[in-house]
KOLMAR-872328 format. One record per residue (C-alpha): residue in one letter; x, y, z. Coordinates in steps of 0.5 Angstrom, whole numbers, padded with zeros to 4 digits, always signed. Layout:
AXYZ...
//
This chain:
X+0166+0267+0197X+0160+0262+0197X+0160+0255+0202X+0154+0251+0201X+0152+0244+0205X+0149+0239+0199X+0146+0233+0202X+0145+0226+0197X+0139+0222+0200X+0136+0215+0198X+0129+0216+0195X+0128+0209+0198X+0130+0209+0204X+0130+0214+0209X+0135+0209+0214X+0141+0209+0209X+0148+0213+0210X+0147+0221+0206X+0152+0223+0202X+0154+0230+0203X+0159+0236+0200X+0162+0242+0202X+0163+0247+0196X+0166+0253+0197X+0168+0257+0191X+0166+0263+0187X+0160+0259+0183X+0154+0262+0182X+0147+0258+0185X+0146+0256+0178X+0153+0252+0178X+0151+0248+0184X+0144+0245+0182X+0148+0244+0175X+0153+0240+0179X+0149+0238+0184X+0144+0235+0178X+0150+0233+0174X+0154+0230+0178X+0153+0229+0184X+0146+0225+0185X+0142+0220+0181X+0136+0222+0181X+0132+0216+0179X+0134+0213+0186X+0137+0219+0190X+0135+0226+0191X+0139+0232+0192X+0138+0239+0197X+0142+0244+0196X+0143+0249+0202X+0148+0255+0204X+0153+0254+0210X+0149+0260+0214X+0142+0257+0213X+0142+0250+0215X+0136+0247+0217X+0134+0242+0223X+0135+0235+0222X+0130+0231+0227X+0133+0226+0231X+0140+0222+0233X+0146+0223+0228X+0154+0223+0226X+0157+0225+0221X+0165+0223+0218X+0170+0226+0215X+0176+0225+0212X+0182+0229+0217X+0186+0234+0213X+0191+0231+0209X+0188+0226+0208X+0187+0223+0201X+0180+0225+0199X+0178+0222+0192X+0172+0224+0191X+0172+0230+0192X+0178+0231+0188X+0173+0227+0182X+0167+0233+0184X+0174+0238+0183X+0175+0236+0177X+0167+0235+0174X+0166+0241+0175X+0171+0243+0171X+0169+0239+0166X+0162+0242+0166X+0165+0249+0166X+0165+0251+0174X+0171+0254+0175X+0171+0258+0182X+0171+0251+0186X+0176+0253+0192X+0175+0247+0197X+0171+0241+0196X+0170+0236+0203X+0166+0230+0202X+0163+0226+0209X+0157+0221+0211X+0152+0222+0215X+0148+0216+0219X+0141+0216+0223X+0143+0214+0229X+0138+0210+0235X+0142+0211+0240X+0149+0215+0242X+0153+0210+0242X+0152+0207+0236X+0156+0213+0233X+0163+0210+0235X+0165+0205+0231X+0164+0209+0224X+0170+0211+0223X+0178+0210+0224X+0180+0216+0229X+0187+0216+0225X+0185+0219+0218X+0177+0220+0220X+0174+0226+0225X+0167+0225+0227X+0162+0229+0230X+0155+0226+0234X+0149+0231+0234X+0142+0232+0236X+0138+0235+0230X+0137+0242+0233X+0145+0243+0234X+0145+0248+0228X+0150+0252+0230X+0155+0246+0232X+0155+0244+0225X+0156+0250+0222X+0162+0251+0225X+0164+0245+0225X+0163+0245+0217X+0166+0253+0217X+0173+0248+0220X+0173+0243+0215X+0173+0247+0209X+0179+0251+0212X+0186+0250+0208X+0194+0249+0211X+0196+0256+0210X+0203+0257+0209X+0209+0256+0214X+0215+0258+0215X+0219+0252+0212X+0227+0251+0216X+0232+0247+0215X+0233+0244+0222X+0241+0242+0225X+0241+0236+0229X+0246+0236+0236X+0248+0230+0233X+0257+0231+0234X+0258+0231+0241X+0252+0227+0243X+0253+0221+0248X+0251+0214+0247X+0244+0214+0250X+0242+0221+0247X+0243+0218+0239X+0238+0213+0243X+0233+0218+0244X+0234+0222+0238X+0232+0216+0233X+0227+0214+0238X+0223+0221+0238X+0225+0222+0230X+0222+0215+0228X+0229+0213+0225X+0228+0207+0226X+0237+0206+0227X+0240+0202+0232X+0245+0205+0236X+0252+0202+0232X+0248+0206+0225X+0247+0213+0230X+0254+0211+0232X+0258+0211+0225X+0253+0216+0223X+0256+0221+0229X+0263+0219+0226X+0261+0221+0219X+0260+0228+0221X+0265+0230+0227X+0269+0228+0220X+0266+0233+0216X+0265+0238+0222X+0258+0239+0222X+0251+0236+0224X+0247+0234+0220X+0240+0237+0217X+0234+0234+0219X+0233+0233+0212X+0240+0229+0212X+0238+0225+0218X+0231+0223+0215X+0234+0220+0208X+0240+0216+0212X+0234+0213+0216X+0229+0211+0210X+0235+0209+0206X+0239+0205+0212X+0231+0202+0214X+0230+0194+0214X+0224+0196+0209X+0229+0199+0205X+0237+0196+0204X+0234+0189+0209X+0240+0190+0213X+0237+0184+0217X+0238+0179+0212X+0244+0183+0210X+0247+0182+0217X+0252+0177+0219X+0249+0172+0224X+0252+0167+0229X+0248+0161+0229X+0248+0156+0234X+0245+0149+0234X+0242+0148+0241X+0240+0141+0243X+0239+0138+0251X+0243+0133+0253X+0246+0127+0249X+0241+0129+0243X+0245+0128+0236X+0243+0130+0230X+0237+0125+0226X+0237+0127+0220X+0231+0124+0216X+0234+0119+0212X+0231+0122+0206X+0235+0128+0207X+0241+0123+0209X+0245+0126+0203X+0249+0132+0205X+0250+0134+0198X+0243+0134+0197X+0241+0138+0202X+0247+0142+0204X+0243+0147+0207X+0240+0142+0212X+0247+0139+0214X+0250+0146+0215X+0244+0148+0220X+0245+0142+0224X+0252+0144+0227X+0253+0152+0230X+0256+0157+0224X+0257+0163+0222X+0253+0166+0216X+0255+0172+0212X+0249+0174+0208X+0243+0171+0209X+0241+0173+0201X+0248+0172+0198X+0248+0165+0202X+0242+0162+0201X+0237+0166+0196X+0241+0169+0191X+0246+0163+0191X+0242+0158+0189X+0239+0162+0183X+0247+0162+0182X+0248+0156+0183X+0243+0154+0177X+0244+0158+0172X+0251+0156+0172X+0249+0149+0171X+0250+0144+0165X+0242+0146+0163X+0242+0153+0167X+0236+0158+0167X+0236+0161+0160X+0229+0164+0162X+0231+0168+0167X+0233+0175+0164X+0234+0179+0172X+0234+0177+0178X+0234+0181+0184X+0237+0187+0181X+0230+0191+0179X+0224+0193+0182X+0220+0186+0179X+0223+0179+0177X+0224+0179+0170X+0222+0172+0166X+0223+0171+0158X+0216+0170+0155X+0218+0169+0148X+0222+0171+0142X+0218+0178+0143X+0217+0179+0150X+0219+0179+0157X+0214+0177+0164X+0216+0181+0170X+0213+0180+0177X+0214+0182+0184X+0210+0182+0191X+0211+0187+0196X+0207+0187+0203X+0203+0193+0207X+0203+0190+0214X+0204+0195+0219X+0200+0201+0215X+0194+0196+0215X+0194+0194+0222X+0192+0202+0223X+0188+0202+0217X+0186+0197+0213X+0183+0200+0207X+0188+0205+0206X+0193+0200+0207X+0191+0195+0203X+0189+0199+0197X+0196+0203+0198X+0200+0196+0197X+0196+0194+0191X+0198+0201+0189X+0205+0200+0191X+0206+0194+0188X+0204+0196+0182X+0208+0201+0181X+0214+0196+0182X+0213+0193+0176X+0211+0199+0172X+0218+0201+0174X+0221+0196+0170X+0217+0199+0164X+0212+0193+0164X+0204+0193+0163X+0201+0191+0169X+0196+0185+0167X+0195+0181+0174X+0194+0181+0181X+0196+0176+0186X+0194+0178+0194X+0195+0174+0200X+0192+0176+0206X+0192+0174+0214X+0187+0176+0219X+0184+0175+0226X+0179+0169+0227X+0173+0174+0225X+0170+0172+0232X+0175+0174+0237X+0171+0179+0241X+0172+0186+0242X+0173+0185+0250X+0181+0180+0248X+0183+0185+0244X+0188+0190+0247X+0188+0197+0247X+0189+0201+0240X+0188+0193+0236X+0182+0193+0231X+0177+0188+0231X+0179+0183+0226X+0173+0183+0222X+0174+0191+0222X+0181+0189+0219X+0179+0184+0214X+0173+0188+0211X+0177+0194+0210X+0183+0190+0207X+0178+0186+0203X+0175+0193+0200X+0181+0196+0200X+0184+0191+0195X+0178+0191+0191X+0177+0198+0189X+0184+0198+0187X+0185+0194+0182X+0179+0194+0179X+0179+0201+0179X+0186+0200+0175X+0183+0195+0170X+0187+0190+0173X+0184+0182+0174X+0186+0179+0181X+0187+0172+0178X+0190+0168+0184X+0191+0169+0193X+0189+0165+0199X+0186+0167+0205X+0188+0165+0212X+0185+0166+0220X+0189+0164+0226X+0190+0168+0232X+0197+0170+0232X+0195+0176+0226X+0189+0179+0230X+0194+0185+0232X+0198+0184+0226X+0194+0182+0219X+0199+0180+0213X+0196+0184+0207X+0201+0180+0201X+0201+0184+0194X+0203+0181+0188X+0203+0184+0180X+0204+0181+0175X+0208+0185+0168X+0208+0184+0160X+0213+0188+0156X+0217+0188+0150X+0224+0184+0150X+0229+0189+0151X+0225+0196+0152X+0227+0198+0159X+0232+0203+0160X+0236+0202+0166X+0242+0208+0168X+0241+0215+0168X+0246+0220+0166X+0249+0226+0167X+0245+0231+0165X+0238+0228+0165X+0233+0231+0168X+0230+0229+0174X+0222+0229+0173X+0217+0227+0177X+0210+0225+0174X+0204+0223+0177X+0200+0225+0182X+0202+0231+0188X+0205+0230+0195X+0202+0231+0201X+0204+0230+0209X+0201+0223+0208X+0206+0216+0208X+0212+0220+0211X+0216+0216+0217X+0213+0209+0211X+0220+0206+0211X+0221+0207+0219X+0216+0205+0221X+0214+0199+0217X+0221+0197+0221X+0219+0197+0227X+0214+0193+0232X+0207+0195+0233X+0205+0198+0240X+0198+0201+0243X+0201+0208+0242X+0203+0207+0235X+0197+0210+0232X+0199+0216+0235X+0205+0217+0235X+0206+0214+0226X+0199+0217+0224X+0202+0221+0218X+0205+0214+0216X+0198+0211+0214X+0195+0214+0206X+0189+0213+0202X+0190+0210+0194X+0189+0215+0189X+0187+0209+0183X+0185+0214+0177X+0191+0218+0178X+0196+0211+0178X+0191+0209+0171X+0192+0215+0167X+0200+0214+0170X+0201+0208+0167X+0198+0210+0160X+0204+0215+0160X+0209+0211+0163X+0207+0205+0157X+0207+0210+0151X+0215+0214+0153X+0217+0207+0154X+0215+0206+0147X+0218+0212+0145X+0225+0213+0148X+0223+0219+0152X+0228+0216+0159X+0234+0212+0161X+0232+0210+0168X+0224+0210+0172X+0224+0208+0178X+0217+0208+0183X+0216+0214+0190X+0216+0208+0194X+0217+0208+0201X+0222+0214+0203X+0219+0218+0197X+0223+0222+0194X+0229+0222+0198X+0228+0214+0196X+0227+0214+0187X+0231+0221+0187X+0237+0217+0191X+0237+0210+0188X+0236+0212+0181X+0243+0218+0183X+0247+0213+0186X+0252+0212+0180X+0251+0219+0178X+0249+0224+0183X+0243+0229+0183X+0241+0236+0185X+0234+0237+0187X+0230+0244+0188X+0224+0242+0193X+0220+0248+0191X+0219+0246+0184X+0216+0240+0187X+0208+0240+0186X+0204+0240+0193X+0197+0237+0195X+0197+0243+0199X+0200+0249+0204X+0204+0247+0210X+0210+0242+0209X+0217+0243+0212X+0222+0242+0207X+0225+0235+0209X+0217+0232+0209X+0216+0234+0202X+0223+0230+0201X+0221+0224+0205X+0214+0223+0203X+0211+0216+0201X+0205+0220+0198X+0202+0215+0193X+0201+0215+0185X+0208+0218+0183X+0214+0215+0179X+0221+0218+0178X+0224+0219+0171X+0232+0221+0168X+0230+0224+0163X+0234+0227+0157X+0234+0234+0156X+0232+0234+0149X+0225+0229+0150X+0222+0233+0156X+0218+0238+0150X+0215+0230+0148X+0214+0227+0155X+0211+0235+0157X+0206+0234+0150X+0204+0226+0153X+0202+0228+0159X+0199+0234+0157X+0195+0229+0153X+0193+0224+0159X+0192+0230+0164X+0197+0228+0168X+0202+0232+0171X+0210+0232+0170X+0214+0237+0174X+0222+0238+0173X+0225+0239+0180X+0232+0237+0179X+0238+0233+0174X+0242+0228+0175X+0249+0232+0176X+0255+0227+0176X+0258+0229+0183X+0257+0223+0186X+0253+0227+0191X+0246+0228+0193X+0244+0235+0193X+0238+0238+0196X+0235+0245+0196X+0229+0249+0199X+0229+0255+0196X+0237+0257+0196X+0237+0253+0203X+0241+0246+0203X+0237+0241+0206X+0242+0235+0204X+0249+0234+0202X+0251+0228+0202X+0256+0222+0199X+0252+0217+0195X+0258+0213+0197X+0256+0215+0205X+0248+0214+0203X+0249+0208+0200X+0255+0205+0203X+0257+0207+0210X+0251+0203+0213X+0254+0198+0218X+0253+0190+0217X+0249+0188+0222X+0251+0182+0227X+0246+0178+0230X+0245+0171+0234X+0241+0165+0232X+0239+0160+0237X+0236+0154+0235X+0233+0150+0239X+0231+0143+0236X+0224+0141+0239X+0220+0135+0235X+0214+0138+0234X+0214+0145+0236X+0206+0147+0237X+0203+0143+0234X+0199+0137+0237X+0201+0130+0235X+0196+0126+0239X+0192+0120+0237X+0185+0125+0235X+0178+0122+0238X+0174+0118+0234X+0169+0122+0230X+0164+0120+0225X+0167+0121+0218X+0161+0125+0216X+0162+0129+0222X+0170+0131+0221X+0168+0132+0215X+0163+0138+0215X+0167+0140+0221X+0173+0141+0217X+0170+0145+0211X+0167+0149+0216X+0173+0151+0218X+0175+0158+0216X+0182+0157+0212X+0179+0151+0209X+0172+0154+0208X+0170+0157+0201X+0172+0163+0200X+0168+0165+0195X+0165+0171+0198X+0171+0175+0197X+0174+0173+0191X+0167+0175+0187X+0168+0183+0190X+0175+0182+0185X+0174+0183+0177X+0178+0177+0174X+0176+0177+0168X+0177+0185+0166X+0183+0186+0160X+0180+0179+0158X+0187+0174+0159X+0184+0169+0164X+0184+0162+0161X+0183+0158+0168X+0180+0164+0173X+0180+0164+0181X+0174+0159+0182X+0173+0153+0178X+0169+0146+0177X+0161+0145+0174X+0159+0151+0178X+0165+0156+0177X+0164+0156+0185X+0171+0151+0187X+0178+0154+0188X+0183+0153+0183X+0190+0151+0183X+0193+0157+0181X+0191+0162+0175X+0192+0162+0167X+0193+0167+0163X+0194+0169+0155X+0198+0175+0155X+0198+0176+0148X+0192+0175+0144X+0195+0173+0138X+0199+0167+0141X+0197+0161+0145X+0202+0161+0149X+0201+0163+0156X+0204+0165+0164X+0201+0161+0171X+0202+0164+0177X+0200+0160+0183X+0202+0161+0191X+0204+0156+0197X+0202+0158+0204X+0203+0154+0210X+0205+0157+0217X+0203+0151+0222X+0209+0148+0219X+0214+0155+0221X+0211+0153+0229X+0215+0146+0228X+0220+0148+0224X+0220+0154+0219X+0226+0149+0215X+0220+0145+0213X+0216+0150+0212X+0220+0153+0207X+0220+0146+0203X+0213+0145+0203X+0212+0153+0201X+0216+0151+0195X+0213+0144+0194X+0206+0147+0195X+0207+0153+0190X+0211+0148+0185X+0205+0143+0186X+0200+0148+0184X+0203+0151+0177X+0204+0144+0175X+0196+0142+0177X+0193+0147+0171X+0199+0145+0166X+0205+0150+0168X+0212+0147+0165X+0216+0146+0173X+0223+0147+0167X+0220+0154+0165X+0219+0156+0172X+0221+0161+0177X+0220+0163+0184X+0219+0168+0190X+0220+0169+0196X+0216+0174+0202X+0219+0173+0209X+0214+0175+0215X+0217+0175+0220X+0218+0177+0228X+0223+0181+0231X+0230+0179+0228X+0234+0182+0234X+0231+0176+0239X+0235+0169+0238X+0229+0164+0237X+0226+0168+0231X+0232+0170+0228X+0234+0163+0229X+0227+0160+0225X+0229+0166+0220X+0236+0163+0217X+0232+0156+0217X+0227+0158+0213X+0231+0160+0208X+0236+0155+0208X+0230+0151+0206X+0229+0155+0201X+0236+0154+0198X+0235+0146+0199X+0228+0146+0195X+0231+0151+0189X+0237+0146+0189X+0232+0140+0189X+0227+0142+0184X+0231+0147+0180X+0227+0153+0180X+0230+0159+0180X+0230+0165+0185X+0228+0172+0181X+0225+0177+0187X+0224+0177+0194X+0222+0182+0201X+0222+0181+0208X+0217+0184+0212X+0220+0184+0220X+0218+0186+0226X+0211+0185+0226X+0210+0184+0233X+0205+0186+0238X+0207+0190+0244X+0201+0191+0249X+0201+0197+0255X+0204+0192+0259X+0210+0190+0256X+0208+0183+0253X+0210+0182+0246X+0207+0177+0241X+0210+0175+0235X+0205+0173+0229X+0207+0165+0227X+0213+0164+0222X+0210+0166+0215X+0213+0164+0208X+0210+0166+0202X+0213+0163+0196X+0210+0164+0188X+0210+0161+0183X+0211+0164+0175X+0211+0159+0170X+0210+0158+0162X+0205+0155+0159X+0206+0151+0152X+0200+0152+0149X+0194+0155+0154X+0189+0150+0150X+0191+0145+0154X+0191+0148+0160X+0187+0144+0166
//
């Protein structure tokens, strides 16, 4: 077995990072410089030296080296593994990738990488005996473990104990769910595996079934002595705005989805004019919107707040990739990309921050890229955003994520059947992304990179692009009934909600793996990225088997969709789950919560007189602030124009320099009708009241569509709520605000509610046990139609 060290180094500048490969494998010393010359260096700017593992040479001077830690999704070096096939090298064992960095001093090397996905090692350049075993330990591989199906002591434990359990498991389950779920099984006599607990948590978590605003909440009005309701007088008319006047006295709200978001949406379409153009609405992975006679738009926007916190470019890229997958999950071509991204102030000094935060600057350059390499490896355009600054997001950065889908009218098949078999298609699980639901559930601390590392992944954007392909032409062929995305709760999610009417039976071991090591219940929880989930009839596996083949992607057979109403899980003859989908789904508590509202004029902002300033002077100090100032540098680094659809681009005026209002895009070449997306973004206004937020939201986004040509009668909307811990009053209380404002501006302009996604909990809770909400913050976009895109503005 042979193991070499290839290093990459500029011709031109000798200060520049080096690009190094570790290749073990049966392969001749002719294969390596074939892959090396071939494949891994340009030489018209790079040189390439080859050495073996035990006759490494000196490198004079200060170094570090970084590395991917195991698990971790190294793309390059699966993109070296699959090279040298194609150049007829077949015995390459492991491929490992780093970057080497001359360093002036010591200190110089701790600020290269991230600890949670990253090892680093620092080295004088004699320390050749040092390298090579830290070299000998990065091509090591897991080896097989001895995989258990644990029991959970779950049926006699006491109150505090099902505390504790939830806690050191990361289930993110308050003591009421552990207490049903207790209840559960002391009926069937049993304890629960923990493959069985761990599919309960990511199916009953606020990322998943948005318990929160599921849950009946007790609001209360608070005013101080003698203060009576005022009542703007344009909003005098309770008819108008009934979701004002009924926050202005203490209730009682059943749902906050049912009785403000899906409700007006209702309440439209059941008027005289109605929404004829809303095809679904809240029920699929993505909104979904009439075209025209042939085809449908469909559009969704996810968040990936926590993940990017820990690591901002694998979690960027990884909710780029996500929301993706939302729409190819209702069997659309994906055709553009939206993304809102909240930071830090870029200049807040490294010596503020608490323990476990990363500098902002770090967050946004990370997040940045992550977005970037994502899409426009995907050959998606990024076509619309915003970007903001303000000090509540330093330790909590808000990466929204949005796709926008086109597809054939009708062609999205929705219900598996018994008898369908449940197929896996795209890219192999691994360790990475597991605990993404629950964790995403709860409040970030100092220790929560320790304690959730495994919940953090890197994309795998080529894999998800020759996915697509697939997915777009078994659509076309009828090769399945139901698709659905490996989102957060990976298998255990896709398998469950695509099962939930019918039942399932799956064998783990026929599940394909990145790699060696994982217990049962991992491979069943892992959020692992780039994979879809298909019900797919017996009699078309052979053609979707041939399609894949096709477009090398792997499609695997791991189970059929049963029709007990259960869902059943093996590991090699080992029952890991079996469960009612009625408990699954069912059984989880409605969650009570109290609201408290304390109303405040002008809550956090400063309404004084300003200082007299020169107008000159205010002016250019206002366009030098960061959230007004240009953005230009960041939209530049994505592709808007690749699939050649955008009509009205990202930046606009005489220079092509100025941002637009909203982007405009000609989905089919073959007509000038055309689809607006546009966004509104106002979290100063959720420091006073989140109600107006929600207007000016709404308003703001509704604004924008109509500047560039949109029709405001062919529109739709959704909403993305982030937002702090709901179990505390004061937040909840500006939670039920906002979303009653949504109702009154949906009512007022009569625009329709097609999706949405709350993300809570994103606080920040420091060693010392003070906790810092980020402000209120409400994303609202906008998909409308365009007549005619020549008339765009």
């Amino acid at each position: 077995m042979a193991a070499y060290l290839v290093t990459v180094r500029s011709i031109h500048d000798s200060a520049a990072p080096q690009q190094l490969y570790l290749l073990e494998g049966q392969f001749s010393v002719d294969d390596l410089h074939l892959l090396a010359n071939a494949l891994l260096h340009d030489s018209v700017v790079q040189v390439a030296e080859c050495q073996p593992i035990d006759a490494l040479t000196s490198e004079p001077g200060l170094w570090a080296e970084v590395a991917y830690r195991a698990g971790v999704t190294d793309n390059e070096a699966e993109s070296v593994r699959i090279g040298a096939k194609h150049l007829g090298i077949t015995g390459m064992r492991v491929v490992r990738t780093l970057r080497r960095y001359r360093l002036a001093h010591a200190s110089e090397g701790r600020n290269l990488a991230n600890p949670l996905i990253q090892v680093t090692l620092s080295y004088a350049g004699e320390a050749i005996a040092e390298r090579a075993a830290w070299y000998t330990e990065l091509l090591q591989t897991p080896t097989e473990v001895v995989a258990l199906v644990a029991q959970v002591a779950l049926r006699e434990a006491d109150d505090d104990e099902l505390v504790q359990i939830s806690r050191k498991g990361i289930l993110a389950l308050d003591l009421r769910e552990m207490q049903v779920i207790r209840d559960y099984y002391r009926g069937e006599g049993r304890d629960p595996t923990d493959g069985e607990l761990e599919t309960l948590a990511q199916t009953w978590s606020e990322h998943c079934s948005h318990k929160t605003f599921k849950a009946r909440v007790h609001y209360e009005h608070a005013r101080t002595k003698n203060q009576e309701p005022n009542s703007p007088s344009n909003l005098s008319d309770s008819t108008l705005y009934p979701g004002y006047h009924m926050l202005e006295r203490d209730c009682e709200i059943d749902s906050l989805i049912k009785t403000f978001l899906m409700s007006a949406t209702e309440q439209l379409m059941e008027t005289q004019t109605g929404a004829p153009f809303v095809l679904s609405a809240f029920v699929d992975n993505a909104g979904i919107i009439v075209f025209d006679q042939e085809y449908e738009l469909s559009i969704k926007v996810e968040t990936h707040n926590h993940p990017s916190a820990l690591e901002p470019f694998g979690g960027a890229n990884t909710g780029v990739g996500g929301v993706v997958r939302d729409v190819l999950g209702v069997s659309a071509q994906p055709i553009a990309n939206t993304d809102v991204l909240c930071f830090g102030p870029i200049d807040t000094p490294d010596t503020t921050l608490s323990p476990g935060v990363l500098p902002p600057r770090q967050v946004a350059a990370g997040v940045v890229a992550g977005v970037r390499d994502y899409g426009n490896k995907l050959g998606i355009p990024t076509v619309n955003g915003a970007v903001l600054y303000d000090p509540g997001y330093t330790a909590n950065p808000l990466v929204y994520c949005g796709t926008l889908g086109l597809a054939p009218r009708g062609r999205h098949p929705r219900g598996a059947k018994a008898g369908d078999l449940v197929v896996v298609l795209g890219g192999r699980t691994g360790r990475d992304g597991i605990h993404g639901a629950t964790f995403s559930s709860e409040e970030l601390t100092h220790t929560t990179a320790q304690d959730v590392g495994s919940a953090v992944q890197i994309g795998d954007p080529i894999t998800e692009k020759k996915m697509i392909d697939v997915v777009l032409q078994a659509r076309d062929a009828k090769l399945y009934h139901a698709i659905t995305d490996c989102g957060a709760g990976g298998l255990s999610s896709a398998v469950g909600e695509m099962g939930e009417e019918t039942g399932a039976l799956v064998d783990l071991e026929k599940v394909p793996l990145k790699y060696a090591g994982l217990q049962p219940w991992e491979i069943w929880l892992s959020e692992a990225q780039e994979r879809m989930v298909l019900a797919v009839p017996p009699q078309s596996i052979a053609t979707l088997q041939a399609l894949c083949d096709s477009e090398d992607v792997e499609a695997t057979v791991i189970g059929q969709f049963t029709g007990d109403q259960r869902l059943t899980v093996r590991h090699r003859g080992a029952i890991l789950v079996d469960l009612g989908m009625n408990f699954v789904h069912g059984g989880r508590p409605q969650r009570v919560l109290n609201a408290m509202w304390q109303a405040e004029t002008g809550q956090g902002l400063d309404l004084k007189q300003p200082h007299a300033l020169d107008p000159h002077t205010a002016l250019l100090r206002l366009l030098a602030h960061p959230n007004i100032a240009s953005k230009e540098p960041i939209v530049r680094t994505y592709d808007h124009e690749v699939q050649g659809r955008t009509v009205i681009k990202p930046l606009v005026g005489v220079q092509c320099d100025g941002p637009g209002d909203a982007a405009v895009l000609q989905p089919i070449r073959s007509s000038m009708r055309g689809a607006v997306i546009g966004c509104g973004i106002n979290p100063r206004y959720g420091l006073s009241d989140p109600y107006w937020m929600a207007l000016a939201c709404i308003d703001e986004a509704l604004r924008n569509i109509v500047a560039v040509g949109g029709d405001p009668a062919q529109a739709a909307i959704l909403d993305n709520f982030c937002w702090g811990d709901p179990r505390h009053p004061d937040r909840m209380a500006g939670l039920v605000r906002a979303s009653a404002g949504c109702y009154d501006a949906a009512l007022a302009y009569r625009t329709p509610f097609i999706s949405g996604k709350d993300s809570l909990n994103n606080e920040y809770r420091a060693a010392d046990g003070v906790r810092t909400p980020i402000p209120p913050t409400l994303l609202i976009s906008a998909l409308a139609i365009i007549p005619d895109v020549r008339q765009a503005v």
